[in-house]
C-alpha positions as CSV (number, residue, x, y, z in Angstrom):
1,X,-13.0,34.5,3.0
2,X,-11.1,35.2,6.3
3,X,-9.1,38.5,5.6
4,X,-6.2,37.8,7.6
5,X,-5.8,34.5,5.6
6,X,-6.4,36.5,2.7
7,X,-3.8,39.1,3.6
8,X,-1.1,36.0,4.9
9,X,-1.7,34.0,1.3
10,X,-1.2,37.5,-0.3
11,X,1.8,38.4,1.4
12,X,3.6,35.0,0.9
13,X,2.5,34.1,-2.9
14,X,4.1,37.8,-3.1
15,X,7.4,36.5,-1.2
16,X,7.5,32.8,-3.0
17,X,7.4,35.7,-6.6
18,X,10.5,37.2,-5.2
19,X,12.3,34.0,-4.2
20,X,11.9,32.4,-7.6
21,X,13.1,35.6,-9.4
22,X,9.8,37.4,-10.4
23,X,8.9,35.5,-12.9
24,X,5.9,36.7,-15.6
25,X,2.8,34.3,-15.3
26,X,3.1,32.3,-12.4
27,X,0.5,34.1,-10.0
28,X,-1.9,31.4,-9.6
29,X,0.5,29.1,-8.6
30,X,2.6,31.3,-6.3
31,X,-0.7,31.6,-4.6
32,X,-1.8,28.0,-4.6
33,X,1.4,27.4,-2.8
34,X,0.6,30.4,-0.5
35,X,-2.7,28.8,0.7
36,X,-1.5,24.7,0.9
37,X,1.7,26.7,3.1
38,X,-1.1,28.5,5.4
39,X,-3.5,25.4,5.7
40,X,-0.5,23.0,6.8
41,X,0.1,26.1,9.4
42,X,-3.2,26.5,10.5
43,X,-3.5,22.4,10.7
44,X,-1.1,21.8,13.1
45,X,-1.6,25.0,15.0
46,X,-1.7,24.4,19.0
47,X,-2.9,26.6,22.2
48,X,0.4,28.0,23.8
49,X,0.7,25.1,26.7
50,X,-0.6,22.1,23.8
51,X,-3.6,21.1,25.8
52,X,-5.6,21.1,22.8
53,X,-3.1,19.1,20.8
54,X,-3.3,16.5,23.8
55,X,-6.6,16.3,23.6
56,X,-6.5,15.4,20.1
57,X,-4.1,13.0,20.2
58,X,-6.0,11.2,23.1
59,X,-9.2,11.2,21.1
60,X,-7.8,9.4,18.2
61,X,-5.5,7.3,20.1
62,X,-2.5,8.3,19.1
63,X,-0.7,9.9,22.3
64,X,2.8,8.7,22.9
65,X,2.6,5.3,25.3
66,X,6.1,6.1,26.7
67,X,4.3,8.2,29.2
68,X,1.5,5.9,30.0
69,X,4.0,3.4,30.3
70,X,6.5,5.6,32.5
71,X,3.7,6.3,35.3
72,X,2.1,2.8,35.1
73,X,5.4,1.7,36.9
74,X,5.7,4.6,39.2
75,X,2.2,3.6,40.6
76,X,3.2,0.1,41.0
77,X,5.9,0.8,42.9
78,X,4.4,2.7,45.2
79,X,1.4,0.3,45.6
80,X,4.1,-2.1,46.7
81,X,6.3,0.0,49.5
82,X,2.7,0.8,50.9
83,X,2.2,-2.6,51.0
84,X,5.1,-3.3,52.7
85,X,4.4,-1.1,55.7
């Protein structure tokens, strides 16, 4: 296992304890709650300008049209004042 995973579950399956009121028995699932918390994390983790989440997004078709849309138009407009030069 990845140490620093190990050592983030640790940490919060320790915090989740406190929260609840550090209650006897319930260290497995303070834990299994620890490691769903820091998969979801590392899931939707980006790079710090989101190129990689673009990149994603554009592979399984799911980036936002709105954009797409937004600079379709801007080319066609200027297709047509160059035309009408």
């Amino acid at each position: 296992m990845n140490r620093n995973r190990d050592d983030w579950v640790n940490q919060r399956a320790y915090a989740i304890w406190e929260e609840e009121g550090r209650p006897h028995g319930r260290g497995e699932s303070h834990w299994a709650q620890a490691l769903r918390e820091f998969e979801q994390l590392e899931a939707t983790k980006a790079s710090a300008d989101g190129s990689d989440l673009i990149e994603k997004l554009k592979a399984a078709g799911r980036l936002m049209r709105t954009y797409d849309e937004a600079e379709a138009q801007d080319n066609q407009s200027s297709r047509r004042k160059t035309a009408g030069r």
